[in-house]
C-alpha positions in Angstrom: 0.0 0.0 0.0 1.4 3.1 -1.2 2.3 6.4 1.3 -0.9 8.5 -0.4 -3.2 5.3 0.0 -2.3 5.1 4.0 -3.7 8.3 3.7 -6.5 8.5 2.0 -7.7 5.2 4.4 -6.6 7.3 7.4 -8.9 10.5 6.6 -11.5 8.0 5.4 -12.0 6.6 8.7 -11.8 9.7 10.8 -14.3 11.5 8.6 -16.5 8.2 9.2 -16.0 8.3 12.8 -17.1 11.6 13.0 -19.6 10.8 11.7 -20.1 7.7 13.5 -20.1 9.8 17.0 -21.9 12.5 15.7 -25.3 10.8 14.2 -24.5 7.0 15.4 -24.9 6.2 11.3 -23.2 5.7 8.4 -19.5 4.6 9.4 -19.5 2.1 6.2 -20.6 4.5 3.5 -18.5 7.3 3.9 -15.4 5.0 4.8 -15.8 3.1 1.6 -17.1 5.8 -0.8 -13.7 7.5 0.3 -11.6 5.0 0.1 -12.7 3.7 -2.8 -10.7 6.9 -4.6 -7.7 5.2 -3.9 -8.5 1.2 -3.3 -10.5 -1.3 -5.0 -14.2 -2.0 -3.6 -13.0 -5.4 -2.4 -9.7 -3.8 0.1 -12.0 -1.2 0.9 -14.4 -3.7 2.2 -12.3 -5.8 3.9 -10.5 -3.0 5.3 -13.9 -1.6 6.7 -15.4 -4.1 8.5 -12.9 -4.8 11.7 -13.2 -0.6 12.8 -16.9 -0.9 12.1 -16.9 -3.6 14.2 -15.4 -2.3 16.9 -17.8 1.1 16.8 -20.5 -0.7 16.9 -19.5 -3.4 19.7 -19.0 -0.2 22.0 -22.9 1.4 20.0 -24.8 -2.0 20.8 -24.0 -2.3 24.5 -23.3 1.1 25.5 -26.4 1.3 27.5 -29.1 -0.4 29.3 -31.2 -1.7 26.6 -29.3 -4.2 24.5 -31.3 -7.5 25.6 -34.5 -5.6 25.3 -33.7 -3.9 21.8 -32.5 -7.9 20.8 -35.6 -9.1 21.6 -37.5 -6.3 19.5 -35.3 -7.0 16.4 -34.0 -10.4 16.1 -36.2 -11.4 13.4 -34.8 -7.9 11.5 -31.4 -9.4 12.3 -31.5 -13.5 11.9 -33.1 -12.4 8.2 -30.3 -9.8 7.5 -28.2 -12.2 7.8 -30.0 -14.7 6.0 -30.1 -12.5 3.3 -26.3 -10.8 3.2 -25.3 -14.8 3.2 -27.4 -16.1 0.6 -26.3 -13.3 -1.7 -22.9 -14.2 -0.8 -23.4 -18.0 -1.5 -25.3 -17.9 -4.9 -24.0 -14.9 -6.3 -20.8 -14.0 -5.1 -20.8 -10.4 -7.0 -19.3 -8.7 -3.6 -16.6 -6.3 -4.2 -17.4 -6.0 -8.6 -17.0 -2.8 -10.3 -20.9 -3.3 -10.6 -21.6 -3.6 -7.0 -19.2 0.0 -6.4 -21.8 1.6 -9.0 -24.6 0.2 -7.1 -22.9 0.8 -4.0 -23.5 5.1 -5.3 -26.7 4.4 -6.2 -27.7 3.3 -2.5 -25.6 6.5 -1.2 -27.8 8.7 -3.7 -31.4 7.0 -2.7 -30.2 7.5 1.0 -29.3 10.9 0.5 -32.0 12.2 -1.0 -34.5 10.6 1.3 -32.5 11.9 4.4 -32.5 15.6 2.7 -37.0 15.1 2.8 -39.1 16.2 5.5 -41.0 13.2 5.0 -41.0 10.3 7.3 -43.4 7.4 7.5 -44.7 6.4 10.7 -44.4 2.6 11.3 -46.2 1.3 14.5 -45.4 -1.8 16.4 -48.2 -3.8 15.6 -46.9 -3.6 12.2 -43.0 -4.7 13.2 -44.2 -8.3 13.4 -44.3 -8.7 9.7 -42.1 -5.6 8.5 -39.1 -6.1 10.7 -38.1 -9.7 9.0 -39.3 -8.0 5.4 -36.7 -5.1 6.2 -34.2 -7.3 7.3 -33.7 -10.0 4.3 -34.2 -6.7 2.1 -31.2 -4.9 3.6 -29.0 -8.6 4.0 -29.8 -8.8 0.1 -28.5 -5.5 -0.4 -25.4 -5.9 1.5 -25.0 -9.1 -0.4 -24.4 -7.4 -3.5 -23.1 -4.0 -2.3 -21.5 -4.5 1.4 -23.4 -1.5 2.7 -26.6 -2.1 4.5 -28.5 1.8 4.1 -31.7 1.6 2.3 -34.0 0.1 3.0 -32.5 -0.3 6.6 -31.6 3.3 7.8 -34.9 4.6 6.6 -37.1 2.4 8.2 -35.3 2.5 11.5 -35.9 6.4 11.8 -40.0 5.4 11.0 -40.6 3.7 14.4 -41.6 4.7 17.5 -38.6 4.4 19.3 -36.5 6.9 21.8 -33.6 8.5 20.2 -31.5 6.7 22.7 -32.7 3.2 21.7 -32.7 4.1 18.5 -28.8 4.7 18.1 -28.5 1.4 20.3 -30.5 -0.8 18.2 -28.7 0.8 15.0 -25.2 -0.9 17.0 -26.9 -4.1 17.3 -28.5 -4.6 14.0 -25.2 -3.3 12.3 -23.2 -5.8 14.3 -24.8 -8.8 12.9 -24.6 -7.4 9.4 -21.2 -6.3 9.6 -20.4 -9.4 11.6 -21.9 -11.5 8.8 -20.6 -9.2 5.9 -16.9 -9.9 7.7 -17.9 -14.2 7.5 -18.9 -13.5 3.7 -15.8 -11.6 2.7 -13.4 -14.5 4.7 -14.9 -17.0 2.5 -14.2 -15.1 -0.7 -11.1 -14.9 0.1 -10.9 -10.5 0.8 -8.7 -11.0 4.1 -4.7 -10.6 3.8 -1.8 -9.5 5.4 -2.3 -6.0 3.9 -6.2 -5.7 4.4 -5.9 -6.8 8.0 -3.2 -4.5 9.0 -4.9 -1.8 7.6 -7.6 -2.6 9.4 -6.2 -2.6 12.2 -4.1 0.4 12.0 -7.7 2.3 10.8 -8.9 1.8 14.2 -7.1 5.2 15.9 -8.2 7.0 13.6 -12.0 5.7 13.7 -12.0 6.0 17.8 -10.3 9.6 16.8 -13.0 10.5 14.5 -15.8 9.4 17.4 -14.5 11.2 19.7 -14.4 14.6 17.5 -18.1 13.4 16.4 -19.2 13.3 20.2 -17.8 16.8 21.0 -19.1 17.8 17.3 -22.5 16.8 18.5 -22.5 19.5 21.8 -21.0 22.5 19.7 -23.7 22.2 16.7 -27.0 20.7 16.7 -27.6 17.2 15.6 -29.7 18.1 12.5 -26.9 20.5 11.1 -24.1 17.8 11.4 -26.3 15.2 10.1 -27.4 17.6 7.1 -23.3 18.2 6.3 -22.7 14.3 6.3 -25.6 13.6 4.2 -24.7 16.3 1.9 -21.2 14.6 1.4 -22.9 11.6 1.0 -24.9 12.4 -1.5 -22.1 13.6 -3.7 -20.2 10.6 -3.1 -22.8 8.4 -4.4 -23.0 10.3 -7.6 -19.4 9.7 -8.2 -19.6 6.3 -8.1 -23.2 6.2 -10.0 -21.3 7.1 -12.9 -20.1 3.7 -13.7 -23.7 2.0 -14.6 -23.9 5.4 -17.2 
């Protein structure tokens, strides 16, 4: 890995922790849109997955809710991972030139519906059935794509949920994608020497970047930091549309 790659990997994951600390979301995203200026969609992957781990280890049981929050969403997560695995199993597309394209695609769709003032309203009763739905849709598109945003994200902010639970049930669902995204990319052979260091290594910066996201989140308000993030978002995604034009 060359001296301006360390780099670009570096800021990529203290921009994502920022982020990260700031709204609780979108640590995979923004790490791998950036990256992927410099690295291959299949390093940047692999590369992503042990810091996004480890964010969202300290996310899903930093609190008191974690069983609670388990027992709400463990359909949402057994089917995610369902999902992400049978992607993995039958297609194998992970990590293509396609799935980068795709990969915008979801960043623009996410974007866009984070920039509306329009939010559906999902009430428990109808988490019995919606919750697996939800889940094997956003296993199947971290299957193809390794970032699990729409229809995910977007559904989690429609429930009737404190904002509190709400980032610590993000941490818990994105552990078992990201833990199952981690067992699809060992099989496919992603992990070396080079990967896994970096990985590794990308770790201060990430906890660096949460940090400055936490503070970030007392000096503005949550909906102007979000708003920045999502705009950056959004202009990644169209970068890497380009490649299904």
């Amino acid at each position: 890995m060359t001296v301006t790659q360390m780099l670009v990997v570096a800021g990529a994951f203290l921009i994502a922790g920022i982020a990260k600390g700031a709204v609780g979301m979108g640590m995979p995203p923004i790490a791998i849109g950036l990256m992927t200026f410099a690295l291959p969609l299949d390093q940047s992957l692999a590369i992503m997955v042990l810091p996004t781990m480890l964010t969202n280890i300290w996310q899903a049981i930093y609190g008191t809710g974690f069983l609670r929050l388990l027992k709400r969403f463990w359909t949402m997560a057994f089917m995610s991972v369902a999902g992400l695995f049978g992607i993995a199993a039958t297609v194998g597309d992970l990590g293509s030139p396609r799935a980068l394209a795709w990969v915008g695609v979801l960043l623009v769709l996410y974007s866009l519906l984070a920039l509306t003032k329009w939010r559906p309203a999902v009430s428990r009763s109808t988490e019995r059935w919606a919750n697996p739905v939800i889940g094997l849709t956003s296993g199947v598109v971290a299957g193809f794509t390794g970032v699990a945003a729409v229809p995910f994200l977007p559904y989690m902010q429609s429930l009737d949920i404190d904002r509190h639970d709400l980032v610590q049930a993000l941490g818990v669902m994105f552990l078992f994608i990201i833990g199952a995204l981690t067992l699809a990319l060992a099989w496919q052979g992603a992990f070396h020497m080079t990967t896994t260091a970096s990985g590794i290594a990308a770790m201060v910066p990430t906890m660096l970047g949460v940090w400055l996201g936490q503070k970030g989140r007392n000096a503005l308000s949550p909906d102007t930091f979000r708003r920045i993030f999502v705009f950056a978002m959004l202009a990644l995604g169209l970068n890497m549309a380009r490649g299904l034009l």
